[in-house]
N, C-alpha and C positions, 0 to 999 in steps of 0.2 A: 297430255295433262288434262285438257280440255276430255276427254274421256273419262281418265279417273273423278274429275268434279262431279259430271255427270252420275257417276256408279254411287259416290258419295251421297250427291240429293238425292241420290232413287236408296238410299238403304233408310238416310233420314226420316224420308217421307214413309219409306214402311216403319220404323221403330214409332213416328209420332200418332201414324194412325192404331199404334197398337197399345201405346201411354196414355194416349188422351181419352180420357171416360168421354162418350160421346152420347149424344144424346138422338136415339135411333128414331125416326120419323118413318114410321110404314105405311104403305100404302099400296091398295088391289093391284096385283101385278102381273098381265097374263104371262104366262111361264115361255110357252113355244116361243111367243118374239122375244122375250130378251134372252133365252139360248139362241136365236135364230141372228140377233145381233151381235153377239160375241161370234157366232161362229162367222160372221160378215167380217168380222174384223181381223178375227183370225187366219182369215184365206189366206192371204199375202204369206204371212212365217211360216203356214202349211206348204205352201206352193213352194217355198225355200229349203224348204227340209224333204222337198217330194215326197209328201205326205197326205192322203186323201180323209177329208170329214165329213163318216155318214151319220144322217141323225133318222133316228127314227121315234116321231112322236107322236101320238094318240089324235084321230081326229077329234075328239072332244075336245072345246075351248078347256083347259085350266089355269085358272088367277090363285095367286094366293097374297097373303098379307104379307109382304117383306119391306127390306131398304133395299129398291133395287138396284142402287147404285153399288151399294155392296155386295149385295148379289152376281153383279155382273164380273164387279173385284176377281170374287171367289171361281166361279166359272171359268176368268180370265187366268188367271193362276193354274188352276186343274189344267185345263185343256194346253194350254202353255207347256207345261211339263209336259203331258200327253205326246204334246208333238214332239217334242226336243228330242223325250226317249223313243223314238220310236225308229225305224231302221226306214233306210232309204226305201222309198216305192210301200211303207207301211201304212197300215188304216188308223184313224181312230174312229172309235165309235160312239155316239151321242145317245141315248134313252131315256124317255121319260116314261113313268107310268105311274097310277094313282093308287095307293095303297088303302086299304082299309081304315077308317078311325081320322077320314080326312088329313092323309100324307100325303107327298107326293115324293117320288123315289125318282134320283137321276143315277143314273150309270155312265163313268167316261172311263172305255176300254182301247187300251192300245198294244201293239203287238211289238212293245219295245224289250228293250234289255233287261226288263223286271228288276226286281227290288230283294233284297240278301233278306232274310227272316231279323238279323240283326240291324240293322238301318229300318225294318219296318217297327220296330220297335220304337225308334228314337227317333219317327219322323214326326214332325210337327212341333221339334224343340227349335228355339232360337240359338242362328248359329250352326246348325247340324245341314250339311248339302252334300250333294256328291259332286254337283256340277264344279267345274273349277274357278268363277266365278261367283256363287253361288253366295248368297247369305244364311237359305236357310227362313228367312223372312217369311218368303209367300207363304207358303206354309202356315207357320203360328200365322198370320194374318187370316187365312182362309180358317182354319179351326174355330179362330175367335169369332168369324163371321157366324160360323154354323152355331157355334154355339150361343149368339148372341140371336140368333132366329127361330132359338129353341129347335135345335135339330141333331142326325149325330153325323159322323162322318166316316169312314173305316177304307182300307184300303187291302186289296188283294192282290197277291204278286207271286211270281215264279219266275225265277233266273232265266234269261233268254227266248220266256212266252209269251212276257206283258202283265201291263198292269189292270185292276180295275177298281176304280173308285165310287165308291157307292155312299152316296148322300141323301139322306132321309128329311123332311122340313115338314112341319106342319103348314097345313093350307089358310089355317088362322092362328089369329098370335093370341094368346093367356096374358093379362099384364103380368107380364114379367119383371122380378126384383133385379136391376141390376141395367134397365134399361132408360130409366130416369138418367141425369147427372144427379150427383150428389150434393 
Protein backbone atom coordinates (compact mmCIF):
# COMPACT_ATOMS: atom_id res chain seq x y z
CA UNK A 1 0.00 0.00 0.00
CA UNK A 2 2.77 2.16 1.25
CA UNK A 3 4.12 1.88 -2.37
CA UNK A 4 1.07 2.55 -4.38
CA UNK A 5 0.72 6.10 -2.07
CA UNK A 6 4.13 6.69 -3.00
CA UNK A 7 3.51 6.11 -7.17
CA UNK A 8 0.35 8.34 -6.39
CA UNK A 9 2.40 11.47 -4.99
CA UNK A 10 4.98 10.87 -7.69
CA UNK A 11 2.29 10.97 -10.64
CA UNK A 12 0.61 14.12 -8.62
CA UNK A 13 3.70 15.95 -8.23
CA UNK A 14 4.24 15.34 -12.13
CA UNK A 15 0.60 16.40 -13.25
CA UNK A 16 0.88 19.64 -10.73
CA UNK A 17 4.28 20.65 -12.14
CA UNK A 18 2.69 20.40 -15.56
CA UNK A 19 -0.89 22.63 -14.34
CA UNK A 20 0.65 25.09 -12.60
CA UNK A 21 1.76 28.28 -14.84
CA UNK A 22 5.03 28.67 -13.12
CA UNK A 23 6.91 31.45 -13.17
CA UNK A 24 10.46 30.36 -14.66
CA UNK A 25 13.58 32.21 -12.96
CA UNK A 26 16.69 31.68 -15.18
CA UNK A 27 19.87 31.86 -14.57
CA UNK A 28 23.80 31.39 -16.22
CA UNK A 29 24.18 27.91 -15.98
CA UNK A 30 27.41 26.02 -16.88
CA UNK A 31 25.99 23.04 -19.04
CA UNK A 32 29.10 20.22 -18.36
CA UNK A 33 28.35 20.33 -14.40
CA UNK A 34 24.81 20.05 -14.30
CA UNK A 35 25.05 17.06 -16.93
CA UNK A 36 27.94 15.93 -14.92
CA UNK A 37 25.53 16.16 -11.70
CA UNK A 38 22.71 14.31 -12.97
CA UNK A 39 24.94 11.67 -14.42
CA UNK A 40 26.51 11.56 -10.39
CA UNK A 41 23.16 10.76 -9.44
CA UNK A 42 22.32 8.59 -11.91
CA UNK A 43 25.34 6.12 -11.37
CA UNK A 44 23.62 4.20 -8.63
CA UNK A 45 20.22 2.97 -11.28
CA UNK A 46 23.04 2.74 -14.04
CA UNK A 47 25.09 0.31 -11.89
CA UNK A 48 21.51 -1.44 -11.28
CA UNK A 49 20.56 -2.05 -14.74
CA UNK A 50 24.61 -2.76 -15.56
CA UNK A 51 24.59 -0.03 -17.58
CA UNK A 52 27.86 2.11 -18.37
CA UNK A 53 27.52 6.38 -18.76
CA UNK A 54 29.92 7.86 -21.32
CA UNK A 55 29.83 11.49 -21.70
CA UNK A 56 31.67 13.26 -24.04
CA UNK A 57 31.82 16.98 -23.59
CA UNK A 58 33.60 19.92 -25.22
CA UNK A 59 36.69 21.32 -23.38
CA UNK A 60 35.19 24.72 -23.83
CA UNK A 61 33.32 26.10 -20.62
CA UNK A 62 29.49 26.33 -21.91
CA UNK A 63 26.77 28.45 -19.71
CA UNK A 64 23.56 29.13 -20.93
CA UNK A 65 20.44 30.89 -19.53
CA UNK A 66 18.16 28.25 -18.22
CA UNK A 67 15.93 26.90 -14.91
CA UNK A 68 18.36 24.75 -13.95
CA UNK A 69 16.54 22.96 -11.70
CA UNK A 70 14.30 22.02 -14.61
CA UNK A 71 16.94 21.44 -16.50
CA UNK A 72 18.28 18.85 -14.52
CA UNK A 73 14.29 17.46 -14.36
CA UNK A 74 14.54 17.09 -18.13
CA UNK A 75 18.10 15.43 -18.28
CA UNK A 76 16.90 13.37 -15.28
CA UNK A 77 13.88 11.94 -17.22
CA UNK A 78 15.97 11.22 -20.71
CA UNK A 79 18.80 9.67 -19.21
CA UNK A 80 16.38 7.67 -16.87
CA UNK A 81 14.60 6.04 -19.67
CA UNK A 82 18.03 5.70 -21.44
CA UNK A 83 19.01 3.56 -18.81
CA UNK A 84 15.93 1.44 -18.26
CA UNK A 85 15.82 0.63 -22.00
CA UNK A 86 18.90 -0.31 -22.45
CA UNK A 87 20.13 -4.13 -22.34
CA UNK A 88 22.16 -5.54 -19.79
CA UNK A 89 26.12 -4.64 -20.02
CA UNK A 90 24.59 -1.57 -22.41
CA UNK A 91 26.09 2.05 -22.87
CA UNK A 92 24.54 5.09 -22.86
CA UNK A 93 26.01 7.83 -24.32
CA UNK A 94 26.18 11.65 -23.17
CA UNK A 95 27.13 14.64 -25.87
CA UNK A 96 27.32 17.93 -25.82
CA UNK A 97 28.28 20.37 -28.51
CA UNK A 98 27.55 24.00 -29.51
CA UNK A 99 25.80 24.68 -32.54
CA UNK A 100 25.69 27.64 -34.68
CA UNK A 101 23.36 30.85 -33.83
CA UNK A 102 24.41 30.26 -30.01
CA UNK A 103 22.72 26.54 -29.46
CA UNK A 104 23.76 24.08 -27.80
CA UNK A 105 22.99 20.47 -28.93
CA UNK A 106 22.74 17.35 -26.39
CA UNK A 107 22.60 13.95 -27.56
CA UNK A 108 21.54 10.87 -25.15
CA UNK A 109 22.13 7.50 -27.09
CA UNK A 110 21.49 4.24 -25.81
CA UNK A 111 21.64 0.76 -27.28
CA UNK A 112 18.32 -0.31 -26.01
CA UNK A 113 15.22 -1.90 -27.36
CA UNK A 114 14.44 1.17 -29.53
CA UNK A 115 11.06 2.65 -30.10
CA UNK A 116 8.07 1.21 -32.97
CA UNK A 117 7.64 4.30 -35.54
CA UNK A 118 4.13 4.10 -34.01
CA UNK A 119 4.74 4.98 -30.26
CA UNK A 120 7.44 7.55 -31.58
CA UNK A 121 4.70 9.34 -32.85
CA UNK A 122 2.53 9.44 -29.72
CA UNK A 123 5.53 9.97 -27.45
CA UNK A 124 5.35 12.83 -25.25
CA UNK A 125 1.41 12.60 -24.85
CA UNK A 126 0.04 12.33 -21.24
CA UNK A 127 -0.66 8.93 -20.26
CA UNK A 128 0.92 7.11 -23.23
CA UNK A 129 4.18 4.57 -21.64
CA UNK A 130 5.38 1.35 -22.56
CA UNK A 131 6.81 0.73 -19.23
CA UNK A 132 4.39 -1.15 -17.04
CA UNK A 133 4.36 1.21 -14.41
CA UNK A 134 4.64 3.94 -16.38
CA UNK A 135 2.60 7.28 -16.58
CA UNK A 136 3.65 8.69 -19.48
CA UNK A 137 4.32 11.90 -17.44
CA UNK A 138 8.08 12.36 -17.65
CA UNK A 139 7.81 12.82 -20.83
CA UNK A 140 4.94 15.73 -21.50
CA UNK A 141 6.96 17.13 -18.42
CA UNK A 142 10.51 17.08 -20.17
CA UNK A 143 8.64 18.55 -23.60
CA UNK A 144 7.17 21.32 -21.68
CA UNK A 145 10.62 21.91 -20.02
CA UNK A 146 12.16 22.19 -23.56
CA UNK A 147 9.73 24.02 -24.75
CA UNK A 148 9.37 26.43 -22.03
CA UNK A 149 13.52 27.13 -22.60
CA UNK A 150 12.66 27.89 -26.12
CA UNK A 151 14.29 24.74 -27.50
CA UNK A 152 13.00 21.58 -29.62
CA UNK A 153 13.28 18.18 -28.73
CA UNK A 154 13.01 14.93 -31.18
CA UNK A 155 13.80 11.59 -30.84
CA UNK A 156 15.35 8.68 -33.06
CA UNK A 157 14.81 5.17 -32.72
CA UNK A 158 15.12 1.69 -34.45
CA UNK A 159 13.60 -1.59 -32.92
CA UNK A 160 16.47 -3.48 -31.19
CA UNK A 161 19.44 -0.57 -32.03
CA UNK A 162 18.49 2.09 -29.58
CA UNK A 163 17.51 5.22 -29.10
CA UNK A 164 18.65 8.82 -29.61
CA UNK A 165 17.55 11.87 -28.25
CA UNK A 166 18.50 15.03 -29.46
CA UNK A 167 17.71 18.36 -27.71
CA UNK A 168 18.64 21.70 -29.08
CA UNK A 169 18.34 25.00 -26.23
CA UNK A 170 19.31 28.17 -27.04
CA UNK A 171 22.47 29.58 -25.03
CA UNK A 172 20.14 32.79 -24.17
CA UNK A 173 16.68 33.32 -23.43
CA UNK A 174 14.39 35.98 -25.79
CA UNK A 175 11.64 37.30 -23.21
CA UNK A 176 9.47 34.87 -23.90
CA UNK A 177 5.36 35.12 -23.92
CA UNK A 178 4.21 32.51 -21.75
CA UNK A 179 7.06 32.63 -19.10
CA UNK A 180 5.61 35.36 -16.87
CA UNK A 181 2.38 33.89 -14.58
CA UNK A 182 -0.45 35.32 -15.81
Amino acid sequence: MLDELNRINHIVGELLLLAKPQHVKFSITWVQKLLQDVISLLGTEASLYNVQIKSAFPKEELFIECEPNQLKQLFINIIKNAIEASINGGKVTISLKKEQENRILIMIKDNGCGISQERLQRIGEPFYSSKEKGTGLGLTVSFKIVQSHGGTIRFESEKNVGTTVFIELPMEQQQMAGSHPQ
